[in-house]
mmJSON file of the N, C-alpha and C atoms, coordinates in Angstrom:
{"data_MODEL":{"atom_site":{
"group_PDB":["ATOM","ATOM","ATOM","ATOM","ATOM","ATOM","ATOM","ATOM","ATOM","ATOM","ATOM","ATOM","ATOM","ATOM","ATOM","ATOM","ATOM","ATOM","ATOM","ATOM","ATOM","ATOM","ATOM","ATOM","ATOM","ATOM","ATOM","ATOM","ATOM","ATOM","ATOM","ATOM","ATOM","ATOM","ATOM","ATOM","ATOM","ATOM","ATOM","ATOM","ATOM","ATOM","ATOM","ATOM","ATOM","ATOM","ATOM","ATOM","ATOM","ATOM","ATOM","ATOM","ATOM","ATOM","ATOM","ATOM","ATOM","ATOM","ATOM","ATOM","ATOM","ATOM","ATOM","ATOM","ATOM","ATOM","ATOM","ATOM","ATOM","ATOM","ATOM","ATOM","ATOM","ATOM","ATOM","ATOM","ATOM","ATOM","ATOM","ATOM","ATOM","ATOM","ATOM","ATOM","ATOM","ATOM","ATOM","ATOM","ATOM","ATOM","ATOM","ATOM","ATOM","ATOM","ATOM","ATOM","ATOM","ATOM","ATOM","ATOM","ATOM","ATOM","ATOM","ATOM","ATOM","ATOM","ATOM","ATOM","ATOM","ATOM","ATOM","ATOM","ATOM","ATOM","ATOM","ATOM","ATOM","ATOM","ATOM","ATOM","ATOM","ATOM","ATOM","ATOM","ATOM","ATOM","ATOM","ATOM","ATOM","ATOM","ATOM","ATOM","ATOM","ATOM","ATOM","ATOM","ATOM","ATOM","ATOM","ATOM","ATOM","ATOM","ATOM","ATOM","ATOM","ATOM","ATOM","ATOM","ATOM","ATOM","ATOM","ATOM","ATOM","ATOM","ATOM","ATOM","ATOM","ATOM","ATOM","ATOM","ATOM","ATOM","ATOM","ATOM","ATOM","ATOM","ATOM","ATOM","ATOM","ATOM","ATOM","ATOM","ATOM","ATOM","ATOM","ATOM","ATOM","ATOM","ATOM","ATOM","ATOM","ATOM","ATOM","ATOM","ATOM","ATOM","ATOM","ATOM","ATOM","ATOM","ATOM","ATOM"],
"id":[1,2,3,4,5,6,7,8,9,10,11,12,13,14,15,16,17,18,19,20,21,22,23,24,25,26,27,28,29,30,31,32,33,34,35,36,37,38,39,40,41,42,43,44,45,46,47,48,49,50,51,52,53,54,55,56,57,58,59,60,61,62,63,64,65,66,67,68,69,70,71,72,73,74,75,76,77,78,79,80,81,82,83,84,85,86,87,88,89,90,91,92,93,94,95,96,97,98,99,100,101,102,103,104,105,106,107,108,109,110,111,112,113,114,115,116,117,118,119,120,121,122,123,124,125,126,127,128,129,130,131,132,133,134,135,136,137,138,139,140,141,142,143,144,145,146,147,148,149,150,151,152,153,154,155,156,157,158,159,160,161,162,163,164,165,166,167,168,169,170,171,172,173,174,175,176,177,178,179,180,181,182,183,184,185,186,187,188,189,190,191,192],
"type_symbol":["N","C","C","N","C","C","N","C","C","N","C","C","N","C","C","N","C","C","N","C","C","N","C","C","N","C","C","N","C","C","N","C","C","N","C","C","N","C","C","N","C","C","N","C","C","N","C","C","N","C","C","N","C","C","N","C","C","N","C","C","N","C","C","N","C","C","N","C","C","N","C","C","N","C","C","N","C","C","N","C","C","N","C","C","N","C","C","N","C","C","N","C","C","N","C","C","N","C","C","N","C","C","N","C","C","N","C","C","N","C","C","N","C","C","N","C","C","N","C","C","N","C","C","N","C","C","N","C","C","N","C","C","N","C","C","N","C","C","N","C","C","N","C","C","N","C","C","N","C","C","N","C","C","N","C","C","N","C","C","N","C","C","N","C","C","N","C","C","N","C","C","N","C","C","N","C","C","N","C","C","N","C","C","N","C","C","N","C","C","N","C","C"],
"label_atom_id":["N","CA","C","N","CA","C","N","CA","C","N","CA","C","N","CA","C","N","CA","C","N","CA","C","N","CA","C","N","CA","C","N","CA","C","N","CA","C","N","CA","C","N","CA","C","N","CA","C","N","CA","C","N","CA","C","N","CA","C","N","CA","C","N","CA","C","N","CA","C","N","CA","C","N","CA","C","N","CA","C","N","CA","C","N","CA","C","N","CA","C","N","CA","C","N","CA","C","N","CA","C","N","CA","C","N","CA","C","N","CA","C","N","CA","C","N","CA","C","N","CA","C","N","CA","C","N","CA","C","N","CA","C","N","CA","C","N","CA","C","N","CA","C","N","CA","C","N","CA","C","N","CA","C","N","CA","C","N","CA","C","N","CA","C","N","CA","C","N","CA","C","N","CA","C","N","CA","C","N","CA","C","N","CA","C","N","CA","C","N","CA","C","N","CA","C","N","CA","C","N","CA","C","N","CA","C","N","CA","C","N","CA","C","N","CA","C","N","CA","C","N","CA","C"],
"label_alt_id":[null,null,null,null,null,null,null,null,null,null,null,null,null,null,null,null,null,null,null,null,null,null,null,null,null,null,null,null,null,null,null,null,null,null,null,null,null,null,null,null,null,null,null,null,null,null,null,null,null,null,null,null,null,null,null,null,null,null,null,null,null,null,null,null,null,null,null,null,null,null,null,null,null,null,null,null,null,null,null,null,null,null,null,null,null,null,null,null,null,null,null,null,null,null,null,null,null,null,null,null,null,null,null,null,null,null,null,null,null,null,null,null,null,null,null,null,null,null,null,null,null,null,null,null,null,null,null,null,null,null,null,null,null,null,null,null,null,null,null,null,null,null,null,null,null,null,null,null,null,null,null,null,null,null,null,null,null,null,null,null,null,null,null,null,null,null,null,null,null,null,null,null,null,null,null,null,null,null,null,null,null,null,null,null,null,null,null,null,null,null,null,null],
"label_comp_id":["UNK","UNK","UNK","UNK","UNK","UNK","UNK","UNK","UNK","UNK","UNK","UNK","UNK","UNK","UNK","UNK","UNK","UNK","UNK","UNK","UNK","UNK","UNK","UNK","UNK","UNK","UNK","UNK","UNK","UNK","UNK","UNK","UNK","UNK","UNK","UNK","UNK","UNK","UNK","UNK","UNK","UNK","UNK","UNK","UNK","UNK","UNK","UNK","UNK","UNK","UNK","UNK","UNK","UNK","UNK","UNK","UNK","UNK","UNK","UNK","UNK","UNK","UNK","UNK","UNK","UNK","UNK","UNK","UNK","UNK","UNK","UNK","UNK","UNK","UNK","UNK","UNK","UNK","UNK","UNK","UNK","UNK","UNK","UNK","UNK","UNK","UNK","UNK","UNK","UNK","UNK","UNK","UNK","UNK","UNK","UNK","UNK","UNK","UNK","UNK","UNK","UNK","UNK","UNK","UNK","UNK","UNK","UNK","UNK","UNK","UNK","UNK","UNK","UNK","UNK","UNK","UNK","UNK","UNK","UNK","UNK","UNK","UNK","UNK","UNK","UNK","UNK","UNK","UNK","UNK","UNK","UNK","UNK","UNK","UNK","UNK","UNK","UNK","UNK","UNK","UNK","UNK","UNK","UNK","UNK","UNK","UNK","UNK","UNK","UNK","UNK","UNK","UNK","UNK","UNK","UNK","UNK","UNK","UNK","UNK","UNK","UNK","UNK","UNK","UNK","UNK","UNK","UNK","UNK","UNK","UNK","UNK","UNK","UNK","UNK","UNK","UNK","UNK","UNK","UNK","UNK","UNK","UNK","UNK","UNK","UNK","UNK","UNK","UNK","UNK","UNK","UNK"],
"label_asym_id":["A","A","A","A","A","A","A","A","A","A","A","A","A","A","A","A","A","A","A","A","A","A","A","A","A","A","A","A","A","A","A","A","A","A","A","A","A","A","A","A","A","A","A","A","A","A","A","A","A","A","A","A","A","A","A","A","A","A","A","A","A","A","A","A","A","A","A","A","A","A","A","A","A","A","A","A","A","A","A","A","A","A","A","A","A","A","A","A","A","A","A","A","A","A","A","A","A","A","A","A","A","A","A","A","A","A","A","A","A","A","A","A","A","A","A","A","A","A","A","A","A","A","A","A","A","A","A","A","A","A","A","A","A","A","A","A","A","A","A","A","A","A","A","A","A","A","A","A","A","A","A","A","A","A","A","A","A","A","A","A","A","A","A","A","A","A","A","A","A","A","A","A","A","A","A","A","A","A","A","A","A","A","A","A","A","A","A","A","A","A","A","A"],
"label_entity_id":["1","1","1","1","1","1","1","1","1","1","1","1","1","1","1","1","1","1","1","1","1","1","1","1","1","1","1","1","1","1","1","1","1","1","1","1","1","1","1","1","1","1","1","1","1","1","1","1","1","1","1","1","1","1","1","1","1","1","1","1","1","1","1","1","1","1","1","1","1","1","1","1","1","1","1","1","1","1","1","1","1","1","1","1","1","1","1","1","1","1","1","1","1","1","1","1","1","1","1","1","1","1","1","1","1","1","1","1","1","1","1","1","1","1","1","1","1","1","1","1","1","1","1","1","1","1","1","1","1","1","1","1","1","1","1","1","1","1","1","1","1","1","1","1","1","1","1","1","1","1","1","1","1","1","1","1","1","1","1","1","1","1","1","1","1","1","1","1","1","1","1","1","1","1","1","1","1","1","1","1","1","1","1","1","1","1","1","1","1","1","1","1"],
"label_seq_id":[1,1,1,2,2,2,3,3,3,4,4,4,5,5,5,6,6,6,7,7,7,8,8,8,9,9,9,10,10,10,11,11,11,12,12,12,13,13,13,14,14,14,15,15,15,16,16,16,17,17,17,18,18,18,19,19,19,20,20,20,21,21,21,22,22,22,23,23,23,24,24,24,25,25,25,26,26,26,27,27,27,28,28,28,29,29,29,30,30,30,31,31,31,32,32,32,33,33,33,34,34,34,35,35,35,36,36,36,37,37,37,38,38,38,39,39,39,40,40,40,41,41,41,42,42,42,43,43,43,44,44,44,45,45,45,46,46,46,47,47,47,48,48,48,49,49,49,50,50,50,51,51,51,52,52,52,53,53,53,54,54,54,55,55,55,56,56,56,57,57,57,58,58,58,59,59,59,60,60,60,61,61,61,62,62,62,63,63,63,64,64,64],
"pdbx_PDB_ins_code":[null,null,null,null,null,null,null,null,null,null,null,null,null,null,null,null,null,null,null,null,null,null,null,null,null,null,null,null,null,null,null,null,null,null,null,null,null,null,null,null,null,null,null,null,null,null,null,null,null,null,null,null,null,null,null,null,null,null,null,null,null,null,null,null,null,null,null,null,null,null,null,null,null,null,null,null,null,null,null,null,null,null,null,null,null,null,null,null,null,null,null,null,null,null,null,null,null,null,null,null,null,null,null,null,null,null,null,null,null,null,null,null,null,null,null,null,null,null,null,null,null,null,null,null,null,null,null,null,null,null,null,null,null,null,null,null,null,null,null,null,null,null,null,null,null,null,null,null,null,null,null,null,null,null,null,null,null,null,null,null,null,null,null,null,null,null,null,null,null,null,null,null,null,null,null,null,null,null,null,null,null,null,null,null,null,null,null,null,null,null,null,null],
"Cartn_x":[73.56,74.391,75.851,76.466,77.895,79.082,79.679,80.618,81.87,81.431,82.379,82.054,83.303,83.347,82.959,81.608,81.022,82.228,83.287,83.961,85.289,85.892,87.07,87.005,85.885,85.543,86.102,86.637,87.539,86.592,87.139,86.403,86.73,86.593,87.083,88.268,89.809,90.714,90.498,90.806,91.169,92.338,93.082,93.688,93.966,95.127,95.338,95.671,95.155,95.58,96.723,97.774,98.789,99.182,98.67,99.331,100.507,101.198,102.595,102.773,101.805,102.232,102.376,101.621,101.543,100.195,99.4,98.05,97.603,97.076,96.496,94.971,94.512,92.651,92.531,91.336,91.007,90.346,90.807,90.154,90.386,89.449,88.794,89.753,89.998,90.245,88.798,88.512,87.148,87.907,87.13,87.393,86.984,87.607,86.769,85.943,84.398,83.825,82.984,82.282,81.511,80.343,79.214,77.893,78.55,78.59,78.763,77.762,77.049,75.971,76.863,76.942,77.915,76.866,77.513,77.093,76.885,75.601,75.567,74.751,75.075,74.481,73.468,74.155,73.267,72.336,72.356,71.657,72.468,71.725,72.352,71.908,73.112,72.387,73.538,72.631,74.169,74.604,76.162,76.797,77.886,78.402,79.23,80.619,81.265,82.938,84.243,84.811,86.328,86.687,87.36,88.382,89.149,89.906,90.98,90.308,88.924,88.386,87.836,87.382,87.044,87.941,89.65,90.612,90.939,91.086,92.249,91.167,90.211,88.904,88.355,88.356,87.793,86.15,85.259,83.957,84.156,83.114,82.426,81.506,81.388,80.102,79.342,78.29,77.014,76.873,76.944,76.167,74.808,74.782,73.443,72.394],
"Cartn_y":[106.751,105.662,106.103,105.489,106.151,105.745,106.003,104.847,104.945,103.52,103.543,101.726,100.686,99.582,98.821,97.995,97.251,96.443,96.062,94.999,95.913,96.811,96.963,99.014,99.283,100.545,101.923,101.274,102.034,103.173,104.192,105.453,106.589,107.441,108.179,109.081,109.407,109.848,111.111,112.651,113.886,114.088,114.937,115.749,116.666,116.829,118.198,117.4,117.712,117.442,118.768,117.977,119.306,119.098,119.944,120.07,120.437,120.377,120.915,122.007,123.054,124.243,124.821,123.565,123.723,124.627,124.544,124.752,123.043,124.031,123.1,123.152,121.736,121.83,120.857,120.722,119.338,118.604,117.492,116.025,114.909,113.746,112.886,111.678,110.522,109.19,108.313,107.679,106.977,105.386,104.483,103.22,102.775,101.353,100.147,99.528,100.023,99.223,98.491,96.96,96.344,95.735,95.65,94.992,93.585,92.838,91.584,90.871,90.013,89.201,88.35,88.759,88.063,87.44,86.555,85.518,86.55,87.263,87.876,86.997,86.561,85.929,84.96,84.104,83.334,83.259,85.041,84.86,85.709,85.972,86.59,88.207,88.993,90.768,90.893,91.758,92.917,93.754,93.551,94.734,95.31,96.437,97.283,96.852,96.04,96.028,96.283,96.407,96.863,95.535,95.697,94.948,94.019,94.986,94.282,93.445,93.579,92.837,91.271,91.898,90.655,89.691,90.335,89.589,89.029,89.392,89.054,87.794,87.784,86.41,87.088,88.418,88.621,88.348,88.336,88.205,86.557,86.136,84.916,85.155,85.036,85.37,84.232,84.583,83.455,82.77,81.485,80.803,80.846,80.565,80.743,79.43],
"Cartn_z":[96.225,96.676,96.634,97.986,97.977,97.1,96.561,95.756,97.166,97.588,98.361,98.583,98.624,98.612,99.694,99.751,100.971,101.7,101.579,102.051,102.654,102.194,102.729,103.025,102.385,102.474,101.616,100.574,99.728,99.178,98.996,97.951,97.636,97.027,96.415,96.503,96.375,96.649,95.772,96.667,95.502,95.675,94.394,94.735,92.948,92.857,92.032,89.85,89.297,87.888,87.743,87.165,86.99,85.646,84.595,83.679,83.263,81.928,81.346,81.703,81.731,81.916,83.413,84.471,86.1,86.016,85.502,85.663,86.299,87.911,88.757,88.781,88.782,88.981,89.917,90.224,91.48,90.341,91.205,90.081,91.136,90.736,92.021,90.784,91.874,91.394,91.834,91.371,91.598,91.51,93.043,93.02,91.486,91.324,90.502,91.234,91.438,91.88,91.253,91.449,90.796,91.165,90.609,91.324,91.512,92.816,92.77,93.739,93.427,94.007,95.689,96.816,97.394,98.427,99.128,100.154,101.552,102.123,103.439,104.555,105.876,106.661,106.121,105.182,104.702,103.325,103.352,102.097,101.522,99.599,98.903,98.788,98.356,98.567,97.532,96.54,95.443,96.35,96.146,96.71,96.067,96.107,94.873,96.021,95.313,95.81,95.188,95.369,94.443,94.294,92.891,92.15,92.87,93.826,94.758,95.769,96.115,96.466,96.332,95.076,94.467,94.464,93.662,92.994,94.382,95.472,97.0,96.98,96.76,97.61,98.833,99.069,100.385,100.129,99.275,98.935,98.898,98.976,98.415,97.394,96.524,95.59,95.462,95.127,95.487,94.558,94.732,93.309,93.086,91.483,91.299,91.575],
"occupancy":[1.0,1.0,1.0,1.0,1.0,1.0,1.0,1.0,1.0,1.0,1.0,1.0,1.0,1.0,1.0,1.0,1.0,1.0,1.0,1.0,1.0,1.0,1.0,1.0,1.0,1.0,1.0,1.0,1.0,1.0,1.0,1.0,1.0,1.0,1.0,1.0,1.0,1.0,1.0,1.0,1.0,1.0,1.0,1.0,1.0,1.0,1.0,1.0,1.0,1.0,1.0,1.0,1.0,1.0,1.0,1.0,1.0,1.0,1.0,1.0,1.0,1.0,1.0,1.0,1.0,1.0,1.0,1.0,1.0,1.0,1.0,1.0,1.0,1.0,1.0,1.0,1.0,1.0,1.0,1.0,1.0,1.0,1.0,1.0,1.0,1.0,1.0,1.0,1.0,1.0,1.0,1.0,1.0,1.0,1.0,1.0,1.0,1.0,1.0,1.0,1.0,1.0,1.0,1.0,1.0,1.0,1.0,1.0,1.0,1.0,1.0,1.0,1.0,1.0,1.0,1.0,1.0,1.0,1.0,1.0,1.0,1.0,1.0,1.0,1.0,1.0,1.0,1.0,1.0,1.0,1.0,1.0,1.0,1.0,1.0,1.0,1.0,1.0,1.0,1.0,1.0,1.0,1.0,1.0,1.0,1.0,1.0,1.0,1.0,1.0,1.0,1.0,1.0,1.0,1.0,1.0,1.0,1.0,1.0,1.0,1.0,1.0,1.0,1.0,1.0,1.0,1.0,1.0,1.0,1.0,1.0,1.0,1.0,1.0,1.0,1.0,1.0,1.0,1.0,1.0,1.0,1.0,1.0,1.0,1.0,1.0,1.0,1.0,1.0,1.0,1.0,1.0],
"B_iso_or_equiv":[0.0,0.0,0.0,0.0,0.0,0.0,0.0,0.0,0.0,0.0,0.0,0.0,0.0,0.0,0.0,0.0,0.0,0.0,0.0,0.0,0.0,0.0,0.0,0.0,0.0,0.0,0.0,0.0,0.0,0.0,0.0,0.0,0.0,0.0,0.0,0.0,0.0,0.0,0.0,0.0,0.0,0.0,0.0,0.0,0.0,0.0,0.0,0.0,0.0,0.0,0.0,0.0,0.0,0.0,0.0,0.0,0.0,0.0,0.0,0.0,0.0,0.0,0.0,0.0,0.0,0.0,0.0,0.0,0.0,0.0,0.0,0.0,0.0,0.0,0.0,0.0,0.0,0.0,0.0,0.0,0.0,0.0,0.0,0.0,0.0,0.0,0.0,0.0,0.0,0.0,0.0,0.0,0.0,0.0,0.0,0.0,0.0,0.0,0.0,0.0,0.0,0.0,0.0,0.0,0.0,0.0,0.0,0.0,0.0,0.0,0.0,0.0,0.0,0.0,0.0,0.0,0.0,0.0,0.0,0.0,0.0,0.0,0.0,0.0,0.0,0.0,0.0,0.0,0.0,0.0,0.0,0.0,0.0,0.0,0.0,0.0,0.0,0.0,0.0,0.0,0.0,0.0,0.0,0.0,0.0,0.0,0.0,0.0,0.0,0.0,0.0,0.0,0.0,0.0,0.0,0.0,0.0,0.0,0.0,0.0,0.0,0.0,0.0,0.0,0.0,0.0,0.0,0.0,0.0,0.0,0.0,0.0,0.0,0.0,0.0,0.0,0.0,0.0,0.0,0.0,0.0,0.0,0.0,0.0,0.0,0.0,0.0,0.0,0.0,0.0,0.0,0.0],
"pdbx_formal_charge":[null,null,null,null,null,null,null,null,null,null,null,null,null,null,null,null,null,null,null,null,null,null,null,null,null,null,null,null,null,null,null,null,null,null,null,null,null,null,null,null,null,null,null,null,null,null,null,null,null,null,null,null,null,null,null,null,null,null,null,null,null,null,null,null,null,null,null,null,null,null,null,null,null,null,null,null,null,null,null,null,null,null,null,null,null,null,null,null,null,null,null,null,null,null,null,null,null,null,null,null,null,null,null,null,null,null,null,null,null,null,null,null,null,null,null,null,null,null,null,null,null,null,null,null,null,null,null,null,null,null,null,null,null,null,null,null,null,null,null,null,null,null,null,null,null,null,null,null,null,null,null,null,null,null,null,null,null,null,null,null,null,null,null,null,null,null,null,null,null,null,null,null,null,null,null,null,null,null,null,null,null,null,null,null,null,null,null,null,null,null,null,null],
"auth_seq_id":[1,1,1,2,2,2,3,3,3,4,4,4,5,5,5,6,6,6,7,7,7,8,8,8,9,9,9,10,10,10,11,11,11,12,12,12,13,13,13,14,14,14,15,15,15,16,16,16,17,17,17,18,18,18,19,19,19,20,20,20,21,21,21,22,22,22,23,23,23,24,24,24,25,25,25,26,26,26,27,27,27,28,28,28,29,29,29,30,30,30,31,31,31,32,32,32,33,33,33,34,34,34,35,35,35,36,36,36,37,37,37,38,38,38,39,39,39,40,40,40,41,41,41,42,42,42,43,43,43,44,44,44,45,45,45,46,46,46,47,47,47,48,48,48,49,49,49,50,50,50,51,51,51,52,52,52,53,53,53,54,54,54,55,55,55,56,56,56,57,57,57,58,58,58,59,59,59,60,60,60,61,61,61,62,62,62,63,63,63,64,64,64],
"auth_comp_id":["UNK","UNK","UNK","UNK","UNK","UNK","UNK","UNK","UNK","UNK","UNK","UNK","UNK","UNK","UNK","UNK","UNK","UNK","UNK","UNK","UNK","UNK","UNK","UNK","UNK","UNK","UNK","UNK","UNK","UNK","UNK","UNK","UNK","UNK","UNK","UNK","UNK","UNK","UNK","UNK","UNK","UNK","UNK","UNK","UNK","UNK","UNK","UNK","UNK","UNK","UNK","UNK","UNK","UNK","UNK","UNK","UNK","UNK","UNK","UNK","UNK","UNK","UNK","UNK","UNK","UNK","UNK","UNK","UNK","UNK","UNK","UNK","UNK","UNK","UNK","UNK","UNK","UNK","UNK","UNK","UNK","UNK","UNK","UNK","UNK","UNK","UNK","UNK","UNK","UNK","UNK","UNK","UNK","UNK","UNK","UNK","UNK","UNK","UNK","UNK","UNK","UNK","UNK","UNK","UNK","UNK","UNK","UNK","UNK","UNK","UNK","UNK","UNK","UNK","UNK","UNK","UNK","UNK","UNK","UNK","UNK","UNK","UNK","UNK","UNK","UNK","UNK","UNK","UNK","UNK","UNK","UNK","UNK","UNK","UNK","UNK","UNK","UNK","UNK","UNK","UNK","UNK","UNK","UNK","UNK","UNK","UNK","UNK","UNK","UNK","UNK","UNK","UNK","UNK","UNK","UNK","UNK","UNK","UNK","UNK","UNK","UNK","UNK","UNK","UNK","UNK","UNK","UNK","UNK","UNK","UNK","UNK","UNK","UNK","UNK","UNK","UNK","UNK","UNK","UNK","UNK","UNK","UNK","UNK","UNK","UNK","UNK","UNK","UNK","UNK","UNK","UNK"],
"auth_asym_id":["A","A","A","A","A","A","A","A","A","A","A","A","A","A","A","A","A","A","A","A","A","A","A","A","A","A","A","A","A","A","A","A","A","A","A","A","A","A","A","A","A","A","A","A","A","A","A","A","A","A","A","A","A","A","A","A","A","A","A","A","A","A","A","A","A","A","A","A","A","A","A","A","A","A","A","A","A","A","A","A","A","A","A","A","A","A","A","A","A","A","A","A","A","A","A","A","A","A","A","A","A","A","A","A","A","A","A","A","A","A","A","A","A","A","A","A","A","A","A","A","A","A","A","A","A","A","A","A","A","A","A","A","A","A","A","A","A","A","A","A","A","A","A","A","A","A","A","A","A","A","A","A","A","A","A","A","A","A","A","A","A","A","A","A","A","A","A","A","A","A","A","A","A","A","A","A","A","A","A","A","A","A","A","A","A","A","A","A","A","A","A","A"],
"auth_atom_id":["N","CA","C","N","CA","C","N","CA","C","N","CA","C","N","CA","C","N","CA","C","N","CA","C","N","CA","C","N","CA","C","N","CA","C","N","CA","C","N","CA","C","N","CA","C","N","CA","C","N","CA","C","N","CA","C","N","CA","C","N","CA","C","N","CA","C","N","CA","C","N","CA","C","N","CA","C","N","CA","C","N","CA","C","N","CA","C","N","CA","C","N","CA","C","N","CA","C","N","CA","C","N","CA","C","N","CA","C","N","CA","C","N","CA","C","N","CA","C","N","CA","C","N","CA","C","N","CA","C","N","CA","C","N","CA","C","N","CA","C","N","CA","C","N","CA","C","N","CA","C","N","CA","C","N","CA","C","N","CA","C","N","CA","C","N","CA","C","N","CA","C","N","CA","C","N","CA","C","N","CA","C","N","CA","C","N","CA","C","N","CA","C","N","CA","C","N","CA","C","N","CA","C","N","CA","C","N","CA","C","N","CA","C","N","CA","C","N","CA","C","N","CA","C"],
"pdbx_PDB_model_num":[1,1,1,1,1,1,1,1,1,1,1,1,1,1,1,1,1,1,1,1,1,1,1,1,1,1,1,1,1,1,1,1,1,1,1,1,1,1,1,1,1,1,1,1,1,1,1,1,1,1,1,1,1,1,1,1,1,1,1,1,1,1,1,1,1,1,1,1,1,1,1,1,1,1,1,1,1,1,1,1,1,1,1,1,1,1,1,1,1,1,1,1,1,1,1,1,1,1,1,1,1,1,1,1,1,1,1,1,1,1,1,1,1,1,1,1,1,1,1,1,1,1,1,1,1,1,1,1,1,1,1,1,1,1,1,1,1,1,1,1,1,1,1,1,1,1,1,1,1,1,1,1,1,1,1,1,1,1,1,1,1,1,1,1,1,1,1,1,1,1,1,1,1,1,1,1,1,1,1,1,1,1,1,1,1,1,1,1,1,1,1,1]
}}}
């Protein structure tokens, strides 16, 4: 499964960790994503969305 956000499509950014001394490595930022139960065509489906997602209201989440 991709980590990548059902609603706005967010996912994974690389680039370089640079230490004190300028010793460079690759290193990934990883979304916040979260299982959230949301409202799809009617019915309900888990889907992994980001934070900013959630927080903006772009989801509806389903009641139980």
């Amino acid at each position: 499964m991709a980590r990548v956000c059902a609603i706005c499509g967010k996912g994974p950014r690389f680039g370089h960790q640079i230490s004190h001394a300028h010793n460079v490595s690759q290193r990934v930022w990883q979304p916040n994503l979260q299982s959230v139960r949301i409202e799809v065509k009617g019915g309900r489906r888990r889907r992994r969305v980001c934070t900013r997602c959630i927080r903006s209201g772009a989801v509806a989440k389903a009641v139980s």
